[in-house]
C-alpha positions in Angstrom: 40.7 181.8 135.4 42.5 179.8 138.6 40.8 177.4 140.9 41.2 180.3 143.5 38.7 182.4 141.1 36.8 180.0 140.8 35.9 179.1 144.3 35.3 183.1 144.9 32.7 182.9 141.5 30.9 179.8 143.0 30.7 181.3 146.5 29.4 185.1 145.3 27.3 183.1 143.3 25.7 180.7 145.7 25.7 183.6 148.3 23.4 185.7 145.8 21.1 183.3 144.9 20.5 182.6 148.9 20.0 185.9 149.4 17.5 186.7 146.2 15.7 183.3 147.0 15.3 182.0 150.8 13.5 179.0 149.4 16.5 177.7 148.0 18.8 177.7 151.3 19.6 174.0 150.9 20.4 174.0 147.5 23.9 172.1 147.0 23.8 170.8 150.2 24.7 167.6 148.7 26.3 168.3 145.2 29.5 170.2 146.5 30.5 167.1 147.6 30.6 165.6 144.7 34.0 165.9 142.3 33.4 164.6 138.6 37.3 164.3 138.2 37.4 161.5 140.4 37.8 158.2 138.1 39.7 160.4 135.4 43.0 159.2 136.2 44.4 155.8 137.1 42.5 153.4 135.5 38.8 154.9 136.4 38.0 155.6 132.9 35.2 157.9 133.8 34.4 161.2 132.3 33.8 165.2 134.0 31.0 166.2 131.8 27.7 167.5 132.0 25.0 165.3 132.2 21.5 164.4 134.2 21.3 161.3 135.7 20.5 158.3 133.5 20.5 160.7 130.5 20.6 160.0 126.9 23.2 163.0 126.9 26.5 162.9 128.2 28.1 166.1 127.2 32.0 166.1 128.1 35.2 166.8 126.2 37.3 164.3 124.4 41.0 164.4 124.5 41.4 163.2 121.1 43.4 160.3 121.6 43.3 157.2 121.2 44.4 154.2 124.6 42.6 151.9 127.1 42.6 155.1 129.4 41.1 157.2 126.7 37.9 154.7 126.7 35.7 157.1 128.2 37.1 159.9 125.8 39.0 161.8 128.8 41.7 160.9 130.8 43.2 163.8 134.0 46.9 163.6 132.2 45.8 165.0 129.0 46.9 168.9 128.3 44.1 169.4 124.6 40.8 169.0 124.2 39.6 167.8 120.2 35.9 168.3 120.8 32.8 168.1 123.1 30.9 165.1 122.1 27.6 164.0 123.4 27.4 160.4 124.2 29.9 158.5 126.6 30.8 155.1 128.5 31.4 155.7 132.1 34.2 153.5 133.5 34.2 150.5 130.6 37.4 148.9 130.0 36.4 149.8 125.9 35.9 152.3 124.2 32.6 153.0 121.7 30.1 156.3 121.6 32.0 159.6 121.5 29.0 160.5 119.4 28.1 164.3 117.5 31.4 166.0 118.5 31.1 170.0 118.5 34.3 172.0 118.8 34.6 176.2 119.2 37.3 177.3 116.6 38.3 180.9 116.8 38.5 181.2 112.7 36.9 178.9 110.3 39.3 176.6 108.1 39.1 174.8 104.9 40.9 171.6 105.4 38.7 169.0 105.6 40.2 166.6 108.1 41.4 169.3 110.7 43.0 168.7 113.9 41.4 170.1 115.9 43.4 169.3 119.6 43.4 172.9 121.1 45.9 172.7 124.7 44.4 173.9 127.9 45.3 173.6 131.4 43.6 171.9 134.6 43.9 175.2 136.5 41.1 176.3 133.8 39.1 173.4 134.2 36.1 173.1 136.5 33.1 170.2 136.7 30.1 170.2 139.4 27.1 167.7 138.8 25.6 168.7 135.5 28.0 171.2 134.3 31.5 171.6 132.8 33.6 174.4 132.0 36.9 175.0 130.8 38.7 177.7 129.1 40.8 176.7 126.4 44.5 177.9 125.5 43.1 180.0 122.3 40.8 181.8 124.8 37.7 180.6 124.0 36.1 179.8 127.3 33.5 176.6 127.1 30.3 176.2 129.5 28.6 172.9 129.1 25.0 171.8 130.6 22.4 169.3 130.2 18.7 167.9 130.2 18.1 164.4 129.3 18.2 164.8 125.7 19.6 167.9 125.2 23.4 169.4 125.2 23.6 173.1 125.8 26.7 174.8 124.7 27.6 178.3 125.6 31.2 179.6 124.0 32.8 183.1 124.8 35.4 183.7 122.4 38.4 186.5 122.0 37.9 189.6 120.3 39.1 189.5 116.9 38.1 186.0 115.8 35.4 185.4 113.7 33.3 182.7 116.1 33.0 179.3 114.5 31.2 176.3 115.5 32.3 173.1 114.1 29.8 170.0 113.6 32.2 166.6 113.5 30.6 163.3 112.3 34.2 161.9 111.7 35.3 162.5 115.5 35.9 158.3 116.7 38.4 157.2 118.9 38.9 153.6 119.5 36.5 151.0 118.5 34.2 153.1 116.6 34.1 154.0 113.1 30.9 155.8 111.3 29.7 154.3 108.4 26.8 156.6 107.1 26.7 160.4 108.0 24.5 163.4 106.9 24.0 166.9 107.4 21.0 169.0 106.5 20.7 172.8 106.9 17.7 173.6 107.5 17.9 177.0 108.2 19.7 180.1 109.0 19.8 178.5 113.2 19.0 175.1 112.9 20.5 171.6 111.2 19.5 168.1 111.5 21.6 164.9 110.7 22.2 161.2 111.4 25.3 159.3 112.3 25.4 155.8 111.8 28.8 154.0 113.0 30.1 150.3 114.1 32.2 149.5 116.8 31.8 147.5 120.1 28.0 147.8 119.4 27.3 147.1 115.4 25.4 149.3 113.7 24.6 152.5 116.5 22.3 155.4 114.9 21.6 158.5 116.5 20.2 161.1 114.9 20.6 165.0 116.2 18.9 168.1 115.8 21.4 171.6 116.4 20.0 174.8 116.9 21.8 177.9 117.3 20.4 181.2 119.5 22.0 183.5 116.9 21.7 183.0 113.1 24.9 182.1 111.5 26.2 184.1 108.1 27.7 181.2 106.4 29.1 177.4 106.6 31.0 175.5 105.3 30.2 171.4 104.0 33.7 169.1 104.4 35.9 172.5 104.4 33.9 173.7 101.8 31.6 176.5 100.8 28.5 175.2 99.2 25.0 176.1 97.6 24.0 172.5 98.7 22.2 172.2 102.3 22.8 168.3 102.8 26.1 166.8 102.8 26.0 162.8 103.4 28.8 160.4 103.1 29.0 156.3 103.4 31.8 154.3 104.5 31.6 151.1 103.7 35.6 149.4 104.7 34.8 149.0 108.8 38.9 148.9 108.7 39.5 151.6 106.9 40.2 154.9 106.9 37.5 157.2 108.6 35.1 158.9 105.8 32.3 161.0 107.3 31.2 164.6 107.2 31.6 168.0 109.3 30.4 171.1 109.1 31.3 174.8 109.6 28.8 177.6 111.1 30.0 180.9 111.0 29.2 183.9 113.2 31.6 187.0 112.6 31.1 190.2 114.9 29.7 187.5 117.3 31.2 187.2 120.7 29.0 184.9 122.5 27.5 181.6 120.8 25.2 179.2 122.7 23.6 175.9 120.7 21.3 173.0 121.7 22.2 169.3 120.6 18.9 167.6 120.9 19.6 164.2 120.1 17.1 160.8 118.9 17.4 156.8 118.6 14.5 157.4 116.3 14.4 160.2 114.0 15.7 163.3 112.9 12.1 164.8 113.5 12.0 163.3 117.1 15.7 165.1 117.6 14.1 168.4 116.8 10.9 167.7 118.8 13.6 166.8 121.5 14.8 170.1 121.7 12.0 171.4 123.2 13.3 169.9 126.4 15.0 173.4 126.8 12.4 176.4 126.4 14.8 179.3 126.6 18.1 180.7 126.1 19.1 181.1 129.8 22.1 178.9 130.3 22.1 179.4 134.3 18.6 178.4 134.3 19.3 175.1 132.7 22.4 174.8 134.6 20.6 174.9 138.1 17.7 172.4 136.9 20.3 169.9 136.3 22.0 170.6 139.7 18.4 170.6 141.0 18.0 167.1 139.4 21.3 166.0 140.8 20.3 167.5 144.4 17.2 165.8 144.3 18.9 162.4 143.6 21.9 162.8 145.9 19.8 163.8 149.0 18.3 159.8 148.8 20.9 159.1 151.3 21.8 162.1 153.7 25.2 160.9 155.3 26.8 162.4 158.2 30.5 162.3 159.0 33.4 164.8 160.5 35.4 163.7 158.3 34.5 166.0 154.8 36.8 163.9 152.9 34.7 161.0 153.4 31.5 163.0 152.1 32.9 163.8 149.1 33.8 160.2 148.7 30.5 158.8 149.1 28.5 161.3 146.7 31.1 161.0 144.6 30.1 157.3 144.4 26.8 158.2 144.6 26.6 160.3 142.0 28.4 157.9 139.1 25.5 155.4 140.4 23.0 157.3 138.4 25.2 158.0 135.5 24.1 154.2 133.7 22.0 152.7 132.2 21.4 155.5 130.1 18.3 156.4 128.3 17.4 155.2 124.6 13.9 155.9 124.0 12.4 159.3 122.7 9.9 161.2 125.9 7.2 159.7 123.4 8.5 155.9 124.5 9.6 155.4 121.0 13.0 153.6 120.2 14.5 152.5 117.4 16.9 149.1 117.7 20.1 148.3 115.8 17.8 146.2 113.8 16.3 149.0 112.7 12.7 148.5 114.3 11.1 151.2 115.6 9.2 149.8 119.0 7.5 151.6 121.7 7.7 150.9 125.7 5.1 149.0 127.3 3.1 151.5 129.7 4.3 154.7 128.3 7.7 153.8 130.0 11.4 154.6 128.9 13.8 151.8 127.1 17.5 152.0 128.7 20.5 150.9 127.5 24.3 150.3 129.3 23.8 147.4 131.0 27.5 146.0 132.0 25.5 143.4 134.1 29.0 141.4 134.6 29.6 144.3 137.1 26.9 145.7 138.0 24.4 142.2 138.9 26.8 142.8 141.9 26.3 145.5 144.4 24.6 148.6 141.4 21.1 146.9 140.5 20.2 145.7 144.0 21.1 149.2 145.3 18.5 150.7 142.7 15.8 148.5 144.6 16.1 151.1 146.9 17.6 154.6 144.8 15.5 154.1 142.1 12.0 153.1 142.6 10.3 155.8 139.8 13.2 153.8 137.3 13.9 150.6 138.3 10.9 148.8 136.3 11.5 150.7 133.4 15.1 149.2 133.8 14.1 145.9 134.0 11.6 146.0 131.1 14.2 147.3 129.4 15.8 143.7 129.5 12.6 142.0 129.0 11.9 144.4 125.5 15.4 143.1 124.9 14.5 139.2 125.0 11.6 139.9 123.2 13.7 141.6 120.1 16.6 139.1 120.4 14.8 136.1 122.6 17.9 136.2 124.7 18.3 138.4 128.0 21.0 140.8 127.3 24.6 140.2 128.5 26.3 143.8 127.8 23.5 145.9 126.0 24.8 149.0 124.2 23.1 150.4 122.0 20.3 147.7 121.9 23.0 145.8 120.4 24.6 142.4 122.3 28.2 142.6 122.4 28.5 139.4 124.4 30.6 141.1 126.8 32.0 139.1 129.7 30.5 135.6 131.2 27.3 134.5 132.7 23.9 135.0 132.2 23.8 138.3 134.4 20.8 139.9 133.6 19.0 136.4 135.6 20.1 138.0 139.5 18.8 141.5 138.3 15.2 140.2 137.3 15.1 137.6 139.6 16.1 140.7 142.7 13.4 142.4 141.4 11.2 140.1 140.8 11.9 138.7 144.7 11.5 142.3 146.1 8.2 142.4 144.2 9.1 145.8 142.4 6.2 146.8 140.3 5.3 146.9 136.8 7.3 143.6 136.1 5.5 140.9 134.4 6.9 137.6 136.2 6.0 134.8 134.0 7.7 136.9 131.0 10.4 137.3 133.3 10.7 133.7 134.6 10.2 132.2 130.7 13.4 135.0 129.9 15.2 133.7 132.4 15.2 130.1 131.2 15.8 130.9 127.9 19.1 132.8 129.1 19.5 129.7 131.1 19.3 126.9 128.3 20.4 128.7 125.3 22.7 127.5 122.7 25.5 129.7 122.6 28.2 131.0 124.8 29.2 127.2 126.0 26.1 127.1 127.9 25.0 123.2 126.2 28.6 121.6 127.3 28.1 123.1 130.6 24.6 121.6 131.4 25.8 118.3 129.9 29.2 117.8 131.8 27.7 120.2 134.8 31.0 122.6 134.0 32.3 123.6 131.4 35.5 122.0 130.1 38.1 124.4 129.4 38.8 122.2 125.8 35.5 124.0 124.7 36.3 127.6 125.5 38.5 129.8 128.0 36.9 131.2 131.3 35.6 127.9 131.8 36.1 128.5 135.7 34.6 131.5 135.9 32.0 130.8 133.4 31.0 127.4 135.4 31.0 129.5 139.0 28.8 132.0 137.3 26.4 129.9 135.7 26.0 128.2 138.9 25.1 131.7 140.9 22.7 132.5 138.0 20.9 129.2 138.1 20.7 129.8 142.5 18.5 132.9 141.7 16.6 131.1 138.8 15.4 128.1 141.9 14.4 131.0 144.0 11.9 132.7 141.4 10.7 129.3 140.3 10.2 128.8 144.3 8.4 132.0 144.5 5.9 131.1 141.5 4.9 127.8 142.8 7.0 126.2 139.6 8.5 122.7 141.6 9.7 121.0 138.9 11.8 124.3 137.5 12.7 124.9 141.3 14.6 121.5 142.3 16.4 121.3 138.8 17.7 125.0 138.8 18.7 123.9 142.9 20.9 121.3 141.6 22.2 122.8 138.4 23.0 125.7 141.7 25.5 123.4 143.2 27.1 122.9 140.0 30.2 124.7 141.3 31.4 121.6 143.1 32.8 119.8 140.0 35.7 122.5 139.7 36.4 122.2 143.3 39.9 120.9 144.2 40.0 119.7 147.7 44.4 119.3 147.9 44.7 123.1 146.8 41.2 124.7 148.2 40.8 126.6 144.7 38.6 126.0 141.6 40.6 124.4 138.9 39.6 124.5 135.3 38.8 120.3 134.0 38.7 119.0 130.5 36.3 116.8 129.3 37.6 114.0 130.3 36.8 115.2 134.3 40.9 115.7 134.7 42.0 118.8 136.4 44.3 121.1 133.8 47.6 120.7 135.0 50.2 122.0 135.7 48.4 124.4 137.8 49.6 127.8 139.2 47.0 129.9 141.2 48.9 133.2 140.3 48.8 132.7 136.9 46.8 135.2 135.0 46.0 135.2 130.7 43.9 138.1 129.8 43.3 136.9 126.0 40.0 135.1 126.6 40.5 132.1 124.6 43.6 131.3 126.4 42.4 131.9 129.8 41.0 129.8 132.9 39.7 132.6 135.0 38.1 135.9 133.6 40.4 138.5 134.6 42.5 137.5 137.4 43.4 134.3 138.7 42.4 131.5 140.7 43.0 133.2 144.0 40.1 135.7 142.5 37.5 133.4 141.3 37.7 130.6 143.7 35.7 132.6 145.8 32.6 133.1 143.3 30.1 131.1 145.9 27.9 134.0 147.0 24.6 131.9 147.4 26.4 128.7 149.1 29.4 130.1 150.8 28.8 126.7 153.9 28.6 124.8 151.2 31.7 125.2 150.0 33.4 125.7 153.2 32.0 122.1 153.7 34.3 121.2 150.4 37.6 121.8 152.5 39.1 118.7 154.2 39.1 120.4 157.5 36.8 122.6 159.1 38.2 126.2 159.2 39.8 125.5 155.9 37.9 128.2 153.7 38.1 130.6 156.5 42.2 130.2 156.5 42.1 130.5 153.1 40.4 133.4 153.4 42.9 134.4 155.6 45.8 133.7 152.8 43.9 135.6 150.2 44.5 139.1 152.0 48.1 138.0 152.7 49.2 136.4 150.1 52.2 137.8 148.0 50.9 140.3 145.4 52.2 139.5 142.1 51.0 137.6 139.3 52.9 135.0 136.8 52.3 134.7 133.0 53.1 136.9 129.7 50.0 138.6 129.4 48.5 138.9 132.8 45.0 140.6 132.8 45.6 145.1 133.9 42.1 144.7 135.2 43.2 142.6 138.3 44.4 145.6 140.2 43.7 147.0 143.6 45.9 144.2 145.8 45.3 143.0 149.4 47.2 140.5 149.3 45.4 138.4 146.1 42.3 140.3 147.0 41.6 142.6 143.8 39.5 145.1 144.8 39.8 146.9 141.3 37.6 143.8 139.6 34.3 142.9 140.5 34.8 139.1 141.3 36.7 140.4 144.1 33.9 142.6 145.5 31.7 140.2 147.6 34.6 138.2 149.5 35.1 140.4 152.6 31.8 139.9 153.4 32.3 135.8 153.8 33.7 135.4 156.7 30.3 136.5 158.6 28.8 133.6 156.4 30.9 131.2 158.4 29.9 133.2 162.2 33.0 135.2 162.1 31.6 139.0 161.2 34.7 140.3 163.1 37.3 139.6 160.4 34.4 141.0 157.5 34.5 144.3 159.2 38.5 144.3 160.0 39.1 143.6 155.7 35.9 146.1 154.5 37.5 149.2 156.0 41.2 148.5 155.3 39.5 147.9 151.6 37.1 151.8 152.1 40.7 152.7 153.5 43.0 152.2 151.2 40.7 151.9 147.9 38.8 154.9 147.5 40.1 158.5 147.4 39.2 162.3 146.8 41.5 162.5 143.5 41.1 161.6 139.7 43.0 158.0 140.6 40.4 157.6 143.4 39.4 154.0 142.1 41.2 150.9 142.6 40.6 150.3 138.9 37.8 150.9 136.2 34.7 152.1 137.6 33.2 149.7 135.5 29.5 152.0 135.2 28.4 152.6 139.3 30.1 149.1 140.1 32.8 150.5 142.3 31.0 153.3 143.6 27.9 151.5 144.2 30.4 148.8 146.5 31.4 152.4 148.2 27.5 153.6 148.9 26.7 150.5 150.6 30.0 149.5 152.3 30.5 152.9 153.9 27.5 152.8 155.5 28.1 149.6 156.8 26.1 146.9 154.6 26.5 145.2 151.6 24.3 142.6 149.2 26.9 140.0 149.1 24.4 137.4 147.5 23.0 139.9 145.3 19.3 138.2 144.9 18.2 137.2 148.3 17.2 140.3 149.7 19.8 140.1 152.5 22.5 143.0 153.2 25.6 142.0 155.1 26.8 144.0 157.5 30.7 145.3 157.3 32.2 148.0 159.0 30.7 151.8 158.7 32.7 154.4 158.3 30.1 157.4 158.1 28.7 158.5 161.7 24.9 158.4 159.8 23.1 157.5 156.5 19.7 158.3 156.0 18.1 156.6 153.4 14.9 157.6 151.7 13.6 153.8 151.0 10.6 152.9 148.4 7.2 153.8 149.7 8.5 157.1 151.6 10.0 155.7 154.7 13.1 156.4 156.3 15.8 153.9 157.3 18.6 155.2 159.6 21.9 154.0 160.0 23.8 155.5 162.8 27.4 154.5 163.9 27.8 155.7 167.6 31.2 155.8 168.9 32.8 155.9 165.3 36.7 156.7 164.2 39.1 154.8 162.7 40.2 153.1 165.3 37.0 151.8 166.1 36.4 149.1 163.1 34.8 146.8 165.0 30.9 145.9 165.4 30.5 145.9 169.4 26.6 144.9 169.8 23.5 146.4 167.3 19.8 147.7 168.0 17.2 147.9 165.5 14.7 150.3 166.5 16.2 150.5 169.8 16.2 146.5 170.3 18.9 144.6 170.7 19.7 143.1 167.4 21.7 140.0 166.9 21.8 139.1 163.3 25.0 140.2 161.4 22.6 141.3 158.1 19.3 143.1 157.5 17.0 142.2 155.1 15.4 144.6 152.2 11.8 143.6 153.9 12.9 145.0 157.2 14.2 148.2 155.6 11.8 149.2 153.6 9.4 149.1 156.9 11.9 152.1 158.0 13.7 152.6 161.6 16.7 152.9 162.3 20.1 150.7 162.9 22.3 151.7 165.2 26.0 150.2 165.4 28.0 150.8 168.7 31.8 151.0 167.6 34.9 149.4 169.3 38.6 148.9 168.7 38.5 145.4 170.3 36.5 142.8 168.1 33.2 140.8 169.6 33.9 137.0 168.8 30.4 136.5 170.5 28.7 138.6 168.0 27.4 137.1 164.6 28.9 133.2 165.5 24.9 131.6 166.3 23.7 129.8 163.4 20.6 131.6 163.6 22.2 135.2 163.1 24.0 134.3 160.1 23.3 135.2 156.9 21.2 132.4 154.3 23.5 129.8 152.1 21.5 127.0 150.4 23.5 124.7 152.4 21.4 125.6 155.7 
């Protein structure tokens, strides 16, 4: 089956279902442009399965290997497939999940621990929103789809095989390990089990529930035929060698198998309960609800563009937006925590977990303010069910559990956005007690950076970007204490803001790591990168990275440099500086260079958008679209670096349409440089905001004069108020920059230093 086939099946296929239902004429208006493979090379670290978005199931194939760029269980240069497992990280930099692995074999086998890496080819391979197919070297042609809690399977295998499907508790790559698995059969179509493992989250449980839409003759327990129905194993040595069950269903005289993996947090009662997500057997019905779910949530922003490549970037992007958080909770509200504490959702709502809040606090959670108003509070209780199980906020939730992932205290900008766009549902005093809990907590250097007002890099590495962070975090804690009247809260949490001047170095312009003692670290190299945590100064990257980290005050620290225009000429030497790094063990997340500029890490993402901070918008939109241009591509290595769950794409969504939230809490979007000719976005509340880009190509970058709803409009950002009203911004294009536009104080965008 070539792509050539394919695109003939797909287009027969579309054609028929136009022609047997008119109602359905704009159906995949918006999901053809989306390509699943993109993130699957390079470093993306993304996956090309089925799945829903947000969705407790994430069914894709695993290459069976194990490798940074195997994190996500798939990587584009792989020629096998081990197995089609059911939960996945999107874009992480490590590697946990990979959870209830099925694989088709074409004869049953008693070995035990069975490899079972079957080759296949690209060429065979297709992947559309919410659906997955390939056809293996052996012949047995796959067809994966998905609800939210549900994986449904359908296998065509060759003739002469006895069809076998095989149930894998032992399937872990990378950090995980299971540590307590169990089968039951419970009859002649249906099983039931639990796998509990330990890996970048301790102690994960999810229970399954399999049921198959023929009865199976036989199976086989760990290789082995058996009168027993339940087959459980425990392994207790984390280090050791893997020790969990599997299981054999055989179907002879069979030549088509389909199955449903229903899958729970809770139970393996709720997993069977779950499967009722999926009445019937009809795998194209299934299929075309999730590509109906997928149209609905791509059509949020209708873009225009001639340029089709561009299109299939953006809902690319778009679409791995709503692949995280991910859903834990059972439809009931009902969760179960790595503690082992079965809780239920306040307001019958749904617990999420996957919050990589060090990259998505950024540009992802202020851009669901807008995509995902029937989730976002669930989101955000989410985090709030989490302080009250663990008293903390979460830093990098999976699983329920805290892996203490990255710096900050991240989840403070995401409540405090929310909180500051009034999105329902959220209770604010909870919130604002979280977030000073988060704030004055006694781990994660967080007592030696309110008592030296840094913190000194003789107490921990990342003390740079630890201090900047901090100092962001505490910005948006002053501006919800502001906001509930709390003055006391509100002028300590201002100063504790500004905190980011004690690492300021005035001879070099970058932020320098001190010791206790108030003495810059020397010597000092600003291309100098450590990865290994302990060792480093900047999270990462270097200091030309992180020296930037000032969203909320960016005139206050231009204010820092001796001369006026200094920050803005350093600016300058960030996108032309030599790209290379020093040291031994420099940090493979730094990538994407401009320069210094690293568009493939987050810390990067936000310092395009300065210059319009200091009334110079014209050099913002000359460096966002050489970043759109050279960054982001219709291929598997279409990301600068890891995806890093909606992170990267969510920077694409807003940048391409010519905005971005480069002080992710204050409700302002900075303009760049569009490069789609319209977005129309479906805001919260029903109205429409338009953005239209008259006069567009690639020539023209520049931002010659804006309207708002037909007035001349002279600020260079919008704010979320003035969007959510509706209307529609228009940008008139030119190849010649306006140095008249954006430079008033007035139009520029708010620092605390105003």
């Amino acid at each position: 089956m070539n792509l050539h086939y394919k695109s003939l099946a797909i287009i027969f296929a579309a054609t028929a279902a136009l022609l047997s239902n008119p109602a359905k004429v704009t159906a995949q208006q918006y999901t053809k442009y989306v390509d699943p493979f993109i993130g699957t090379g390079g470093h993306g670290h993304t996956y090309p399965g089925a799945t829903v978005p947000f969705s407790l199931v994430q069914l894709s194939p695993d290459n069976g290997k194990n490798g940074w760029d195997w994190v996500s269980g798939y990587h584009i240069s792989a020629d096998s497939i081990a197995g089609f497992s059911h939960m996945h990280l999107s874009g992480t930099g490590i590697g946990d999940w990979l959870d209830i692995a099925i694989m088709p074999l074409n004869n049953p086998s008693n070995q035990n621990n069975l490899d079972t890496k079957v080759k296949f080819s690209h060429s065979n391979e297709n992947a559309s929103p919410g659906y997955y197919e390939v056809k293996l070297d052996n012949g047995i042609h796959a067809q994966l789809t998905a609800t939210e809690r549900v994986g449904l399977h359908h296998y065509t295998f060759p003739n002469n095989t006895t069809p076998t499907i095989r149930l894998d508790l032992a399937h872990a790559y990378n950090w995980d390990r299971p540590m307590d698995t169990e089968i039951k059969i419970i009859n002649d179509s249906t099983a039931i089990g639990k796998r509990y493992s330990y890996g970048w989250a301790n102690k994960q449980h999810i229970y399954f529930a399999i049921r198959f839409n023929k009865p199976f003759k036989s199976y086989l327990l760990n290789g082995e035929k058996s009168n027993s129905k339940t087959i459980a194993q425990v392994n207790e040595n984390r280090q050791g060698p893997i020790n969990a069950v599997n299981a054999q269903f055989i179907f002879p005289n069979q030549h088509q198998i389909e199955l449903k993996v229903a899958l729970s947090t809770t139970s393996e009662q709720k997993a069977i309960a779950a499967l009722s997500e999926i009445q019937s057997w009809d795998f194209n019905v299934v299929k075309q609800e999730a590509e109906a779910k997928w149209e609905n949530e791509l059509s949020k922003i209708k873009v225009e563009s001639a340029d089709e490549n561009l299109k299939k970037i953006f809902y690319s992007a778009l679409y791995h937006t709503a692949v995280s958080p991910t859903l834990y909770s059972d439809s009931d509200s009902e969760y179960k925590n790595y503690k082992g504490e079965v809780h239920r959702m306040v307001n019958n709502g749904q617990r999420y977990t996957l919050f990589s809040l060090w990259d998505t606090f950024r540009a992802l959670k202020p851009l669901f303010t807008i995509t995902q108003p029937e989730r976002y509070t669930d989101m955000m209780n989410s985090m709030l069910a989490f302080y009250d199980e663990n008293g903390l906020l979460p830093v990098w939730d999976l699983s329920t559990f805290e892996t203490n992932t990255m710096t900050g205290y991240h989840a403070v900008p995401v409540l405090a956005d929310a909180v500051l766009k009034d999105i329902p549902g959220i209770d604010h005093e909870k919130a604002f007690k979280a977030m000073l809990a988060s704030a004055n907590q006694k781990i994660r250097e967080v007592p030696d950076y309110i008592q030296y007002g840094y913190v000194p890099q003789d107490v921990n590495g990342g003390s740079v970007t630890s201090t900047l962070e901090y100092a962001f975090d505490d910005y948006c804690i002053s501006l919800v204490a502001k906001k509930l009247g709390k003055k006391a809260e509100y002028e300590e949490y201002t100063l504790r803001a500004k905190n980011y001047i004690h690492l300021f170095d005035p001879n070099s312009g970058f932020m320098r790591a001190k010791l206790k003692n108030g003495k810059f670290i020397e010597p000092f190299d600003p291309f100098y990168s450590e990865h290994e945590f302990s060792k480093s100064q900047y999270i990462e990257g270097n200091a030309w990275q992180h020296s930037f980290f000032v969203p909320h005050d960016v005139r206050g620290l231009a204010k820092l440099f001796p001369k006026k225009d200094g920050l803005d000429k350093m600016l300058d030497t960030l996108f032309t500086a030599p790209s290379y790094f020093t040291g031994e063990n420099q940090s493979p997340d730094a990538s994407g260079l401009i320069g210094q500029y690293a568009h493939g890490n987050e810390p990067s993402h936000h310092i395009a958008y300065m210059y319009s901070y200091l009334g110079k918008p014209w050099k913002t939109q000359e460096k966002v679209r050489a970043i759109i241009d050279s960054m982001y591509h219709e291929r598997p290595d279409g990301y600068a670096g890891n995806e890093d769950a909606g992170q990267m794409s969510a920077w694409a969504v807003w940048s391409m349409m010519g905005l971005y939230p480069a002080s992710p809490v204050n409700g302002e979007y900075v303009f760049g440089s569009p490069v789609l000719d319209k977005a129309q976005i479906k805001m919260p509340g029903g109205n429409d905001f338009t953005i239209v880009a008259k006069n567009n190509s690639k020539q023209n970058k520049y931002i010659k004069s804006i309207t708002l709803n037909g007035k001349p409009y002279h600020k260079s950002y919008i704010t979320h108020a003035d969007m959510i009203k509706g209307g529609t911004l228009e940008f008139l294009m030119s190849d010649i920059p306006n140095k008249k536009f954006g430079t008033k104080k007035k139009s520029l965008p708010t620092s605390m230093d105003n």
